[in-house]
C-alpha positions in Angstrom: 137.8 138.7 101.8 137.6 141.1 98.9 134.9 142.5 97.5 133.0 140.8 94.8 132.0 142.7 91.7 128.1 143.4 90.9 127.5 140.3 88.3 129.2 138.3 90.9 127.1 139.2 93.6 123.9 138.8 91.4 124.6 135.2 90.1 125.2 134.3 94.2 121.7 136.3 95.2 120.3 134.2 92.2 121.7 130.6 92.9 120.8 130.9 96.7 117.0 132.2 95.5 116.8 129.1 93.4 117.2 126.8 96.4 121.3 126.3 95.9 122.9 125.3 98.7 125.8 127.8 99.7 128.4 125.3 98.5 127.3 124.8 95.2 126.9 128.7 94.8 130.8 128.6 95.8 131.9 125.5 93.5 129.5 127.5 90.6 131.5 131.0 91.6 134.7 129.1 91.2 134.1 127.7 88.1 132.0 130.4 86.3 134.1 133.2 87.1 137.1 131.9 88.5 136.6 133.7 91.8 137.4 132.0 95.1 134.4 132.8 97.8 134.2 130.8 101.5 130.4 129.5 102.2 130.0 132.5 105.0 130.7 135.0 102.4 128.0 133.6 99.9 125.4 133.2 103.4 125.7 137.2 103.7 123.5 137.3 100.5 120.2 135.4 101.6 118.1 137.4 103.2 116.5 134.6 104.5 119.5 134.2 106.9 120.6 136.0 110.1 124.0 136.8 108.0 122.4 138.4 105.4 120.3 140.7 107.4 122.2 143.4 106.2 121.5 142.7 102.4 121.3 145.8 100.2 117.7 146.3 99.4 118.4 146.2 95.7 119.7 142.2 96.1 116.8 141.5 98.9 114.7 142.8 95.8 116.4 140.6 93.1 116.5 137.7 95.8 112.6 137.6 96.0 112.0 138.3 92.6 114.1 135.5 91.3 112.7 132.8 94.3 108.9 134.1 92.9 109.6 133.4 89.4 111.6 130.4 90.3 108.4 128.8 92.3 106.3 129.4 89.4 107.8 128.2 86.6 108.9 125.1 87.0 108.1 124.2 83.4 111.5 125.1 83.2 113.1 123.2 84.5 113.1 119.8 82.5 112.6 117.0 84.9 108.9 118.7 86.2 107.8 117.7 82.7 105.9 114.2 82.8 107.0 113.6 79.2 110.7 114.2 80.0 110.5 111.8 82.8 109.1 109.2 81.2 111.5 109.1 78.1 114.3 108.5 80.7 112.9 106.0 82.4 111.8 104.6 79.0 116.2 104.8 78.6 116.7 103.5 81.7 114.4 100.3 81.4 116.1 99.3 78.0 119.8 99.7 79.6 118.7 97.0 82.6 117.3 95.0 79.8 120.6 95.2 78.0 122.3 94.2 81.6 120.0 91.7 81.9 118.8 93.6 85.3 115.0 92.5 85.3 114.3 93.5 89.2 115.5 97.2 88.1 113.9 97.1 84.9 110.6 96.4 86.7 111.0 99.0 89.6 111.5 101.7 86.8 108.5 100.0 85.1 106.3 100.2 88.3 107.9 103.9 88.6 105.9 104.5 85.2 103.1 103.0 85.8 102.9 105.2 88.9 104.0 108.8 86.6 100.9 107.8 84.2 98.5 106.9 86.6 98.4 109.9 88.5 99.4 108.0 91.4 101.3 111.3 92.7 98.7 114.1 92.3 96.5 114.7 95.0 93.5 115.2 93.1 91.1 112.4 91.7 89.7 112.6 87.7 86.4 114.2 86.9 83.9 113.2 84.3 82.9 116.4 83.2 84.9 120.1 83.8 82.1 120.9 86.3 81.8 117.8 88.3 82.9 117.0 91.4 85.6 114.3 91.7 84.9 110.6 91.5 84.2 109.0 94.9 82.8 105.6 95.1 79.8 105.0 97.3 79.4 101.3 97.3 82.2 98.7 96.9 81.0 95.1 95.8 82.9 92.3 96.9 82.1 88.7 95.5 82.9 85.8 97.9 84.4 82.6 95.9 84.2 79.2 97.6 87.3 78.1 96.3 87.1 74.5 97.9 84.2 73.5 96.2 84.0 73.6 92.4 80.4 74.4 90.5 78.7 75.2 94.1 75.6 76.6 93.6 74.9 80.0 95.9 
């Protein structure tokens, strides 16, 4: 195993802060800077793990940094963005059309429905900045007698 230069070591402490499994990090190695690295060798640079206890404390430092930034800006990353998402699935809908795929067409549709309706935030809307959130108090439920047409109440 030799050793791995400095930029090497700091794209592998990155990669493995962002959440990259170690064998990506060693397919991304191999094909950014053509050097081969086995998945133990890339484990001995997360801190996180019993291998890479032994981390220098200027990659533990770059390591945490890195995972921080990465937690808290995920406007970065593309597919976090509600508008992003929706203009795929917006491409993905008109492809099943164009395969004549209605059931998929209408999942991604129902998918869309679900991104704009806030179906995935665990929050409800408020009226105002300074209210509380919306609960209902009362729920009204109207009874139909269906077999009987025009009965009176």
């Amino acid at each position: 195993m030799a050793a791995l230069q400095n930029d090497v070591k700091a794209f592998i402490v990155q990669a493995l802060a962002c959440f990259d499994t170690p064998s990506q990090v060693v397919e991304a190695v191999q094909k950014e800077y053509g050097v081969s690295v086995t998945r133990q060798q890339v484990e001995t640079h997360d801190p996180t793990k019993t291998s890479g206890k032994g981390l220098a404390k200027r990659w533990v430092t770059m390591f945490e940094d890195t995972r921080k930034r990465f937690r808290e800006e995920t406007s970065d990353i593309p597919i976090a963005n509600r508008a992003y998402r929706l203009r795929a699935m917006n491409r993905f809908v008109e492809r099943a059309e164009s395969m004549k795929n209605i059931g998929l067409a209408m999942q991604i549709l129902e998918q869309a429905a679900k991104e704009t309706g806030d179906m995935f935030v665990n929050r409800s809307r408020k009226e105002e900045p300074g209210d509380e959130p919306v609960i209902p108090t009362r729920i009204q439920v109207d009874v139909v007698d269906a077999r009987k047409p025009n009965a009176e109440p």
